[in-house]
C-alpha positions in Angstrom: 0.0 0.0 0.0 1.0 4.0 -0.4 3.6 4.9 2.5 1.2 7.9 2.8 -2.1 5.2 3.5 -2.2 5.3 7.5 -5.2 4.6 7.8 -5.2 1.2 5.3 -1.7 0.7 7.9 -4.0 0.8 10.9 -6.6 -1.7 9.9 -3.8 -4.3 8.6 -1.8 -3.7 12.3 -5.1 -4.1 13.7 -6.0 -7.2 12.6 -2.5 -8.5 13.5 -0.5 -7.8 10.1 3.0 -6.9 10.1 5.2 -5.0 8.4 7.1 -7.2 5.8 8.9 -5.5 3.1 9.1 -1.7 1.7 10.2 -0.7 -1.5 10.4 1.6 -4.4 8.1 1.9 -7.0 7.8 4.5 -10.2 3.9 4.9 -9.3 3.5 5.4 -5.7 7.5 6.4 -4.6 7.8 4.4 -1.8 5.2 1.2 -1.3 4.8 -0.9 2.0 3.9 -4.4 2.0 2.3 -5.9 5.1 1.5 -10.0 5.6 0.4 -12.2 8.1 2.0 -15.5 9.0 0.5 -18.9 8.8 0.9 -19.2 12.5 -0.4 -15.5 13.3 -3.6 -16.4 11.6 -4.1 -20.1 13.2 -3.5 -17.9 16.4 -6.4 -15.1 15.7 -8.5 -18.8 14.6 -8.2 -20.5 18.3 -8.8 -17.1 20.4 
């Protein structure tokens, strides 16, 4: 997502996303790439 998104950032940190990769892009400048791991989500499943 856009660098400049905070409130798209919120909602992914919210629902237990992390902040995986950043990198440059000729569109957006600077693009952030949150994920969730197998394990996270398994986790958010049993609670």
């Amino acid at each position: 997502m856009k660098h400049t998104n905070t409130a798209s950032m919120r909602v992914a940190e919210h629902i237990g996303m992390q902040l995986a990769d950043t990198y440059q892009d000729p569109i957006n400048t600077q693009t952030n790439v949150y994920a969730l791991t197998r394990e996270a989500w398994a986790g958010r499943m049993n609670t």
